[in-house]
VEXLUM-884903 format. One record per atom (N, C-alpha, C): x, y, z; chain; residue in three letters; atom name. Coordinates in steps of 0.2 Angstrom, whole numbers, plus 5000, padded with zeros to 4 digits. Example, Ala and Ser with C-alpha at 12.3 -4.5 7.8 and 13.67 -1.06 7.14 Angstrom:
REM VEXLUM-884903
+------+------+------+-------+-----+------+
!   c1 !   c2 !   c3 ! chain ! res ! atom !
+------+------+------+-------+-----+------+
! 5066 ! 4972 ! 5039 !     A ! ALA !    N !
! 5062 ! 4978 ! 5039 !     A ! ALA !   CA !
! 5066 ! 4984 ! 5039 !     A ! ALA !    C !
! 5064 ! 4989 ! 5035 !     A ! SER !    N !
! 5068 ! 4995 ! 5036 !     A ! SER !   CA !
! 5064 ! 5000 ! 5039 !     A ! SER !    C !
+------+------+------+-------+-----+------+
END
This chain:
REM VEXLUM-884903
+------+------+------+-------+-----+------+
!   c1 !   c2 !   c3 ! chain ! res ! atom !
+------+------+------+-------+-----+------+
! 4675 ! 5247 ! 4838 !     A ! UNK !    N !
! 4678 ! 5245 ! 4833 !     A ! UNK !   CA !
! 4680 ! 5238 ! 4833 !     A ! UNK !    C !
! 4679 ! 5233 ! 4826 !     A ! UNK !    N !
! 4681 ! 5227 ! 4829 !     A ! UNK !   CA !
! 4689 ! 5226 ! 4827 !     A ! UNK !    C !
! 4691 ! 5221 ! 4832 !     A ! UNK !    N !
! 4697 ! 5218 ! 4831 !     A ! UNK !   CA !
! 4696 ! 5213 ! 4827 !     A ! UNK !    C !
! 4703 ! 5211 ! 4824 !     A ! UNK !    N !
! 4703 ! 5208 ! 4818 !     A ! UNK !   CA !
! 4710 ! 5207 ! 4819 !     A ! UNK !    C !
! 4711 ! 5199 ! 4820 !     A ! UNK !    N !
! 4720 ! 5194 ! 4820 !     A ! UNK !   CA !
! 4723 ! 5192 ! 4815 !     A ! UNK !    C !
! 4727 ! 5195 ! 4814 !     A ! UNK !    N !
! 4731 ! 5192 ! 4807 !     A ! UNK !   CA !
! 4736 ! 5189 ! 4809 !     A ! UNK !    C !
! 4736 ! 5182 ! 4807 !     A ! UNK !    N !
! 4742 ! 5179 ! 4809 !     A ! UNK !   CA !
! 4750 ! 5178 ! 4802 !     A ! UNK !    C !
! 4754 ! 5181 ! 4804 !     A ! UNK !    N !
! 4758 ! 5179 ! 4799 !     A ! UNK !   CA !
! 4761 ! 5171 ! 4798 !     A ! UNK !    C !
! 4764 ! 5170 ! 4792 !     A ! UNK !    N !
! 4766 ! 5163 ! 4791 !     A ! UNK !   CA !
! 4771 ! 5159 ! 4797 !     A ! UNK !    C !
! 4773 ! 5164 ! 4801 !     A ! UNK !    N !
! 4778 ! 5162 ! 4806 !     A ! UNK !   CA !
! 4774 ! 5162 ! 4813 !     A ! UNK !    C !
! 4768 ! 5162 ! 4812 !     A ! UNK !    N !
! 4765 ! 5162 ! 4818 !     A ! UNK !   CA !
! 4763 ! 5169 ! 4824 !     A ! UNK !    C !
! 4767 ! 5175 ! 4822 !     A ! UNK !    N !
! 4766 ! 5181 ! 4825 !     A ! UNK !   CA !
! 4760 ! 5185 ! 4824 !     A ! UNK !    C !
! 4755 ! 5185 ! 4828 !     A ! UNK !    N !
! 4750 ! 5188 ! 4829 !     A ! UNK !   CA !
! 4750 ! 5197 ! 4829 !     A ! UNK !    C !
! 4745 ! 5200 ! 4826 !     A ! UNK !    N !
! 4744 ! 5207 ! 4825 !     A ! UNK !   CA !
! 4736 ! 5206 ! 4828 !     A ! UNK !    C !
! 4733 ! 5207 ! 4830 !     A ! UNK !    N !
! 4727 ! 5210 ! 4833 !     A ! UNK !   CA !
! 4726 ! 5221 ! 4831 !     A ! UNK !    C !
! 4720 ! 5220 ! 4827 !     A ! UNK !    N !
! 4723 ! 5228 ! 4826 !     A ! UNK !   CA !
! 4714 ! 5230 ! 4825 !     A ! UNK !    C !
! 4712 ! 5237 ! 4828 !     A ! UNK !    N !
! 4707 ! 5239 ! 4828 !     A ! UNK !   CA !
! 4704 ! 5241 ! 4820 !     A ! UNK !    C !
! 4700 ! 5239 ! 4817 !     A ! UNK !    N !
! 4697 ! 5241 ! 4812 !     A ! UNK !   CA !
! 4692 ! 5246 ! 4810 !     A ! UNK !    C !
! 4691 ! 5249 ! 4806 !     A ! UNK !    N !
! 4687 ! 5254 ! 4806 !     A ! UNK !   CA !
! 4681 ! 5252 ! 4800 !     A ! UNK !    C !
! 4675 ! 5251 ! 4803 !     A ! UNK !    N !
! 4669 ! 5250 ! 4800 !     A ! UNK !   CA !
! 4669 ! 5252 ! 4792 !     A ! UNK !    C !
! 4668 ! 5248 ! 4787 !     A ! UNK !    N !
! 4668 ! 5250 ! 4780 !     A ! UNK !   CA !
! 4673 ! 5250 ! 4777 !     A ! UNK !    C !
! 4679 ! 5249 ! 4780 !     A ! UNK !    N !
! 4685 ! 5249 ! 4775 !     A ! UNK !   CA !
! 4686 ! 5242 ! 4775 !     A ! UNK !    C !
! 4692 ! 5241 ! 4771 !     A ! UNK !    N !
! 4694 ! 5234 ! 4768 !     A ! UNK !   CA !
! 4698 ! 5230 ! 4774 !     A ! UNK !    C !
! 4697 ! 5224 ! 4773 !     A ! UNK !    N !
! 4705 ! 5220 ! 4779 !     A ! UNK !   CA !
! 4709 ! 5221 ! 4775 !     A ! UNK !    C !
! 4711 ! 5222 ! 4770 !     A ! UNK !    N !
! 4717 ! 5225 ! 4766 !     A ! UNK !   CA !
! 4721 ! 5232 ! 4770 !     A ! UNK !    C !
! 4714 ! 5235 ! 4769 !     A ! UNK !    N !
! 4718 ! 5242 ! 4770 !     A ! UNK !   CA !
! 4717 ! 5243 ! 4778 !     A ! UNK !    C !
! 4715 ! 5239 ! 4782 !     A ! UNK !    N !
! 4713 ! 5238 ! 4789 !     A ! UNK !   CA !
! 4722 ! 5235 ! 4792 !     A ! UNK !    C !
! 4723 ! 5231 ! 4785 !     A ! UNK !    N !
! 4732 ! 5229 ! 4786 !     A ! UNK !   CA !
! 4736 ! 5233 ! 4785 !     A ! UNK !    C !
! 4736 ! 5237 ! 4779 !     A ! UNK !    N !
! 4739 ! 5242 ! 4778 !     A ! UNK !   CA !
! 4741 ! 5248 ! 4783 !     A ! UNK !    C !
! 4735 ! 5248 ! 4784 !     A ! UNK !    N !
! 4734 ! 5256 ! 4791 !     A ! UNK !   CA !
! 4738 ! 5252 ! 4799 !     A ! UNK !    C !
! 4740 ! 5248 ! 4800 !     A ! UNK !    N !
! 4742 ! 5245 ! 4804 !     A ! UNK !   CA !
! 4748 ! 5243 ! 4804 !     A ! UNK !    C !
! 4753 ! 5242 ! 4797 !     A ! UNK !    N !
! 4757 ! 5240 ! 4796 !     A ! UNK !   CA !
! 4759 ! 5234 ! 4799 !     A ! UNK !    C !
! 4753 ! 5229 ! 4794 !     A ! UNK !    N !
! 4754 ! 5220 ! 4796 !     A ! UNK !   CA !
! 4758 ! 5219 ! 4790 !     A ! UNK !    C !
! 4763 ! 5217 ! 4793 !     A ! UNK !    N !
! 4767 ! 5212 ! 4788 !     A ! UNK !   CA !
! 4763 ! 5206 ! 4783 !     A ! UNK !    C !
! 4762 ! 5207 ! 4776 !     A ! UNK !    N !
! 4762 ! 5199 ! 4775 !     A ! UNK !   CA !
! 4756 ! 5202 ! 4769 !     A ! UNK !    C !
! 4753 ! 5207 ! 4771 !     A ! UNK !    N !
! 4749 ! 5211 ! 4766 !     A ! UNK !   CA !
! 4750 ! 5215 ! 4762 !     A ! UNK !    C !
! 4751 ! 5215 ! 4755 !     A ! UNK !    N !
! 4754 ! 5220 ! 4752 !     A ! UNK !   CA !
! 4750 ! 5227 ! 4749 !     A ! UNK !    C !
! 4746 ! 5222 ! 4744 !     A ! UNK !    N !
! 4741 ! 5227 ! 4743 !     A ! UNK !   CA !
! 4744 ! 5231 ! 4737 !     A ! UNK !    C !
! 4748 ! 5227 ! 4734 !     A ! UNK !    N !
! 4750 ! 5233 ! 4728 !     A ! UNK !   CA !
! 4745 ! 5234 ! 4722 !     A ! UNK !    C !
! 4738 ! 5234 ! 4721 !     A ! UNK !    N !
! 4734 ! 5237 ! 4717 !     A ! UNK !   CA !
! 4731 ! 5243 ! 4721 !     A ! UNK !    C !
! 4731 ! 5242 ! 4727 !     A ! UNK !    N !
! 4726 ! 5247 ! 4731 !     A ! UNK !   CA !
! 4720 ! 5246 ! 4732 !     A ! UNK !    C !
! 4716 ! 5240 ! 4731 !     A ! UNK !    N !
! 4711 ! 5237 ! 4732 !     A ! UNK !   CA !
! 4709 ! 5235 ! 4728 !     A ! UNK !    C !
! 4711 ! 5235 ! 4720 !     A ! UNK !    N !
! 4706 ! 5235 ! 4714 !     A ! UNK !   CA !
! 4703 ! 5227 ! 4710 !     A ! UNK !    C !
! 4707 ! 5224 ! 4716 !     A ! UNK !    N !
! 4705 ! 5216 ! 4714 !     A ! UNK !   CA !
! 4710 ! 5213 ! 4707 !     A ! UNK !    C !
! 4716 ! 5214 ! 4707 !     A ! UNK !    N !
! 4718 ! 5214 ! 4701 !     A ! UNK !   CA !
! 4727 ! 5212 ! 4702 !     A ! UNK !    C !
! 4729 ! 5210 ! 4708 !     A ! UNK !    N !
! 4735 ! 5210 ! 4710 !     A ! UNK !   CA !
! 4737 ! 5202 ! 4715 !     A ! UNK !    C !
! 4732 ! 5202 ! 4717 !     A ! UNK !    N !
! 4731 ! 5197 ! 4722 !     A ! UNK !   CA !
! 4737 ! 5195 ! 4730 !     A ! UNK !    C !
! 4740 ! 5202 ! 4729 !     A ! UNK !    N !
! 4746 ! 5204 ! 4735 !     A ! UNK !   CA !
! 4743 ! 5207 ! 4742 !     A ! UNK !    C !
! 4736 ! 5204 ! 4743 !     A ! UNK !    N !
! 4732 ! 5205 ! 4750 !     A ! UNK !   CA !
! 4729 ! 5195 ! 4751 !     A ! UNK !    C !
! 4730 ! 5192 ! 4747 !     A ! UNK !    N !
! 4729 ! 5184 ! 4748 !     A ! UNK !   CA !
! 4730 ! 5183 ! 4754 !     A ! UNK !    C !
! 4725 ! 5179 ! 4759 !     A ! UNK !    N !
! 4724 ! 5178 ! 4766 !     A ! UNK !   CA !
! 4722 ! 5171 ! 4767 !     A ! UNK !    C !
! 4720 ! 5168 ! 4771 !     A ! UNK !    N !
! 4717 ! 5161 ! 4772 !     A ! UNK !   CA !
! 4714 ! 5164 ! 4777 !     A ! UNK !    C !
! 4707 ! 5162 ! 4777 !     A ! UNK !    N !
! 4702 ! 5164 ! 4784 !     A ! UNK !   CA !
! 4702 ! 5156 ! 4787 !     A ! UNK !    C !
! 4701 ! 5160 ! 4795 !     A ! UNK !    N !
! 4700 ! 5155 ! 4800 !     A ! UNK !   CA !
! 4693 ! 5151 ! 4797 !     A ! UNK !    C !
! 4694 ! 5143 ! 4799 !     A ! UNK !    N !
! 4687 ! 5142 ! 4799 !     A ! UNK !   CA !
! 4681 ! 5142 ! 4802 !     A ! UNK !    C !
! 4683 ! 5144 ! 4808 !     A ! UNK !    N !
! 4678 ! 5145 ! 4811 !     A ! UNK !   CA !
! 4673 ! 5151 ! 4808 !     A ! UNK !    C !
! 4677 ! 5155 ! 4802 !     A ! UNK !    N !
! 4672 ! 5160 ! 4800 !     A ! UNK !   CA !
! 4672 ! 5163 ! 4793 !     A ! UNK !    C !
! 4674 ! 5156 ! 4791 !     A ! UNK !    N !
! 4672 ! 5156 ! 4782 !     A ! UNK !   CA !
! 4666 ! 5155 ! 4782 !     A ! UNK !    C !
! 4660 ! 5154 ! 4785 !     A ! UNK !    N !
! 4655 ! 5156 ! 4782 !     A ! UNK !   CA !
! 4651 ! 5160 ! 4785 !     A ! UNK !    C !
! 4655 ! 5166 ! 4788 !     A ! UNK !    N !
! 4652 ! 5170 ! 4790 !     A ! UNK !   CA !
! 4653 ! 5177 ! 4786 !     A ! UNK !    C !
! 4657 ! 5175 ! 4779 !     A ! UNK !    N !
! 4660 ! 5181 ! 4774 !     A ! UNK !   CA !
! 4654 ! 5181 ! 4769 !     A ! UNK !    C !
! 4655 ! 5186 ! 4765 !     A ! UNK !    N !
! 4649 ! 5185 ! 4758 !     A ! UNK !   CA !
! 4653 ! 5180 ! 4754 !     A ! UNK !    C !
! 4649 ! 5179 ! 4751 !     A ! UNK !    N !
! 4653 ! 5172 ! 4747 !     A ! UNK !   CA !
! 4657 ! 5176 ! 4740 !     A ! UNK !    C !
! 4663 ! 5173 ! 4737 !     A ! UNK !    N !
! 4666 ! 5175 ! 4733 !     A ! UNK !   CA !
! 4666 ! 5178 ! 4727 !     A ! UNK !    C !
! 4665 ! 5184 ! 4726 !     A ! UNK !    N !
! 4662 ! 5186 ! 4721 !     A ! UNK !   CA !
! 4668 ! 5184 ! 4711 !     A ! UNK !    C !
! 4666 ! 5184 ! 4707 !     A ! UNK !    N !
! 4670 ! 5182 ! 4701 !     A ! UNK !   CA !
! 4674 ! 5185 ! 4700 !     A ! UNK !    C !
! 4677 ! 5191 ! 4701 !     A ! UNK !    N !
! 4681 ! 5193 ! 4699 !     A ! UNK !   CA !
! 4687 ! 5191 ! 4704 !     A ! UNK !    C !
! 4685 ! 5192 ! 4710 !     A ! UNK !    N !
! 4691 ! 5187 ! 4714 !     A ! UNK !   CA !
! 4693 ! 5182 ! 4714 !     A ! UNK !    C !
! 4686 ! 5178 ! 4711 !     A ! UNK !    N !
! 4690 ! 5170 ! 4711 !     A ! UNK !   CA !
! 4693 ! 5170 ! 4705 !     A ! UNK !    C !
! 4692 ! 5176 ! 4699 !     A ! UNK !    N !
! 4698 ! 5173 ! 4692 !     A ! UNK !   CA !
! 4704 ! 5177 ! 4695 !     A ! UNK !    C !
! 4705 ! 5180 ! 4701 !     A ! UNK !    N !
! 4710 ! 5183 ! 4702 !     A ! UNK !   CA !
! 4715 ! 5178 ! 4708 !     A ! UNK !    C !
! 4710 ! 5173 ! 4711 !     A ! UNK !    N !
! 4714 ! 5169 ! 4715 !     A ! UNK !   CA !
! 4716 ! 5163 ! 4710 !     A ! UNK !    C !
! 4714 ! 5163 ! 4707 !     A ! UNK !    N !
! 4715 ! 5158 ! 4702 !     A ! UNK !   CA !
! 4725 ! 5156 ! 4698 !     A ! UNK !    C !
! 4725 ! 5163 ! 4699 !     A ! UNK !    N !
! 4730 ! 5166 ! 4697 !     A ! UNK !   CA !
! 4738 ! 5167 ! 4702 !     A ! UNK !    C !
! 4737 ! 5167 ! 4709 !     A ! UNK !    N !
! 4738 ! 5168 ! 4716 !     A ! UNK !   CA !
! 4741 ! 5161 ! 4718 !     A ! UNK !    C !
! 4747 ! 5162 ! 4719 !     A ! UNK !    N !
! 4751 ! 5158 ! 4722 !     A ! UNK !   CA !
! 4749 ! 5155 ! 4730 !     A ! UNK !    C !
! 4748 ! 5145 ! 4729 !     A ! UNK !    N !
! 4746 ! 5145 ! 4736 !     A ! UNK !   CA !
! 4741 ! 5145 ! 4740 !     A ! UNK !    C !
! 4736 ! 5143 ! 4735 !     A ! UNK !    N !
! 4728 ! 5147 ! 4737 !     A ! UNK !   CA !
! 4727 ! 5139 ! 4740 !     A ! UNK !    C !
! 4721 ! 5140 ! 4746 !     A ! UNK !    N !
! 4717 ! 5134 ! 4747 !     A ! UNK !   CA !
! 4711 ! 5135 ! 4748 !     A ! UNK !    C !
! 4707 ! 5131 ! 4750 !     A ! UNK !    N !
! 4699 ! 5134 ! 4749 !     A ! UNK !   CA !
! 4696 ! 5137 ! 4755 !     A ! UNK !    C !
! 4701 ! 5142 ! 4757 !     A ! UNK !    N !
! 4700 ! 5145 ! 4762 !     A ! UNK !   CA !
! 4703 ! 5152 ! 4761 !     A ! UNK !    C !
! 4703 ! 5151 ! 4754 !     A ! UNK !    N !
! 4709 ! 5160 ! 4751 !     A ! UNK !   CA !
! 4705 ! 5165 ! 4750 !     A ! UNK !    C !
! 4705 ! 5170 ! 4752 !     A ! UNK !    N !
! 4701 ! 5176 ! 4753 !     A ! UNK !   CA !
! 4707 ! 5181 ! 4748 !     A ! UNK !    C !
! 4704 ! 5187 ! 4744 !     A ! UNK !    N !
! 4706 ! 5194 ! 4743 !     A ! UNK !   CA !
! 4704 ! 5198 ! 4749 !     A ! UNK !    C !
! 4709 ! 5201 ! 4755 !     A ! UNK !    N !
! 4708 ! 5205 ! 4758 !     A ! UNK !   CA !
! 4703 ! 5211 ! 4756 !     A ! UNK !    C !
! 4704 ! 5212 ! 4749 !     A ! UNK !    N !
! 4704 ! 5219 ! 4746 !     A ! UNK !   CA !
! 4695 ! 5218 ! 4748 !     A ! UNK !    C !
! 4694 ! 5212 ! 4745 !     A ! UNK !    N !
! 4687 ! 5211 ! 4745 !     A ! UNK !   CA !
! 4682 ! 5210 ! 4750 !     A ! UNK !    C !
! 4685 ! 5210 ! 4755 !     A ! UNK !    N !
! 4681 ! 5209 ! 4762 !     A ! UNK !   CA !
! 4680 ! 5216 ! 4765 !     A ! UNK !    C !
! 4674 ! 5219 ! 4766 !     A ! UNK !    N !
! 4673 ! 5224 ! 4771 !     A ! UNK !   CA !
! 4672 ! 5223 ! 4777 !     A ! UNK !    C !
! 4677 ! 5227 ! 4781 !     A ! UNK !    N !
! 4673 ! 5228 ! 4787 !     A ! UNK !   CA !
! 4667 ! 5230 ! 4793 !     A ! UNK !    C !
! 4664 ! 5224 ! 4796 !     A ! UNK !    N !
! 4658 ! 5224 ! 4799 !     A ! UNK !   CA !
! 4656 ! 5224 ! 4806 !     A ! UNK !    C !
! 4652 ! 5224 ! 4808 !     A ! UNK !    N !
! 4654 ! 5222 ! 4814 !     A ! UNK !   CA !
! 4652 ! 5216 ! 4818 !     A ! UNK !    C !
! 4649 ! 5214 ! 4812 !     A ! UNK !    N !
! 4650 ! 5204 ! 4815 !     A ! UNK !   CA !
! 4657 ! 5201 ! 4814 !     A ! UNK !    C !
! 4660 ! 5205 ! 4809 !     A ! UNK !    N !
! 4669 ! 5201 ! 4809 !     A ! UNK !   CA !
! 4672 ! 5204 ! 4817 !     A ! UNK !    C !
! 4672 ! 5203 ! 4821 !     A ! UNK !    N !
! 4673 ! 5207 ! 4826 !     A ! UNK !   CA !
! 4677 ! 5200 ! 4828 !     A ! UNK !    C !
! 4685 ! 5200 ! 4828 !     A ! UNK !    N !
! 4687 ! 5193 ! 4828 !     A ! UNK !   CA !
! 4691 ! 5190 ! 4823 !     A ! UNK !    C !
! 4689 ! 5191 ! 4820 !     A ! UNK !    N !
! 4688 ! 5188 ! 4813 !     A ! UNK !   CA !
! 4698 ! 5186 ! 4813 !     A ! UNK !    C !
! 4699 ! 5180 ! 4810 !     A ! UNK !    N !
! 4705 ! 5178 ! 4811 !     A ! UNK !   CA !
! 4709 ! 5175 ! 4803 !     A ! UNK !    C !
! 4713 ! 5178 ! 4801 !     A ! UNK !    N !
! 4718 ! 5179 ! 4794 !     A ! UNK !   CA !
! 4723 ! 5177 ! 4795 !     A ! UNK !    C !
! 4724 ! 5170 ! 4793 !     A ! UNK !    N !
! 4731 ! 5168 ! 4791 !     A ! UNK !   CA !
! 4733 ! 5172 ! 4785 !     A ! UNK !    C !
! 4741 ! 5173 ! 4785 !     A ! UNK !    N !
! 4745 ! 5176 ! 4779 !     A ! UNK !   CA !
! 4749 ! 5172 ! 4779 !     A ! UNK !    C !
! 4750 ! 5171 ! 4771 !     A ! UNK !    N !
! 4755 ! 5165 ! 4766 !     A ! UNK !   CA !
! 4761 ! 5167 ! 4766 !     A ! UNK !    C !
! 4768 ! 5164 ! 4765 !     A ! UNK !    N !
! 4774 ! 5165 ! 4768 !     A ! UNK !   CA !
! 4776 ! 5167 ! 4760 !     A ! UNK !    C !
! 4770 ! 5167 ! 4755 !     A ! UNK !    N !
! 4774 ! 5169 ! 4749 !     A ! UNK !   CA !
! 4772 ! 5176 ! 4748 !     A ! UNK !    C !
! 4770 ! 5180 ! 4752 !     A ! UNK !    N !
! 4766 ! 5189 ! 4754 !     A ! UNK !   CA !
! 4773 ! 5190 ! 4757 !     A ! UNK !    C !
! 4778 ! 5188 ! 4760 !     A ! UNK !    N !
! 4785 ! 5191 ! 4766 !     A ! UNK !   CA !
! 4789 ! 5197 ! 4761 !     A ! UNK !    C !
! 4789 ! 5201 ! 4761 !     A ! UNK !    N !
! 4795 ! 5204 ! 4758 !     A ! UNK !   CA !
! 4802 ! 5204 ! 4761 !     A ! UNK !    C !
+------+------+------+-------+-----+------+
END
């Protein structure tokens, strides 16, 4: 399984085992990482899974699809490293893979 670090806006680390095919969304959910909401349920339409990827591995993700980006659009706090957890599957080249969360996701 690969691991996958989510870092919250406070700097606390979550390292959590992923299971092939599901989302980093619901890869956060099932793990209970703070800082991920996910209140659509993956449907691209909420933007309460907004993450910033490390850079060492933005160009290692499919690139943007439109419906995400009208929906980052919308998303408080974006920068050009803003990702829809909901939209990223995972694989096992993310094996790694490193997700800052925004302090505006804290419940």
């Amino acid at each position: 399984m690969p691991k996958i670090v989510y870092i919250e806006h406070d700097g606390r680390e979550h390292v959590v085992d992923a299971k092939l095919g599901s989302s980093l969304m619901q890869t956060a959910l099932d793990n209970a990482v703070p800082g991920i909401l996910g209140d659509c349920g993956g449907a691209c339409s909420c933007g309460t899974c907004h993450c910033y990827v490390d850079a060492a591995w933005e160009n290692k993700l499919p690139p943007i699809g439109e419906n995400e980006e009208v929906m980052l659009e919308g998303t408080l706090h974006t920068e050009s490293n803003s990702r829809l957890s909901c939209q990223l599957e995972v694989t096992p080249d993310l094996d790694g893979l490193v997700l800052r969360l925004p302090k505006s996701q804290v419940m």
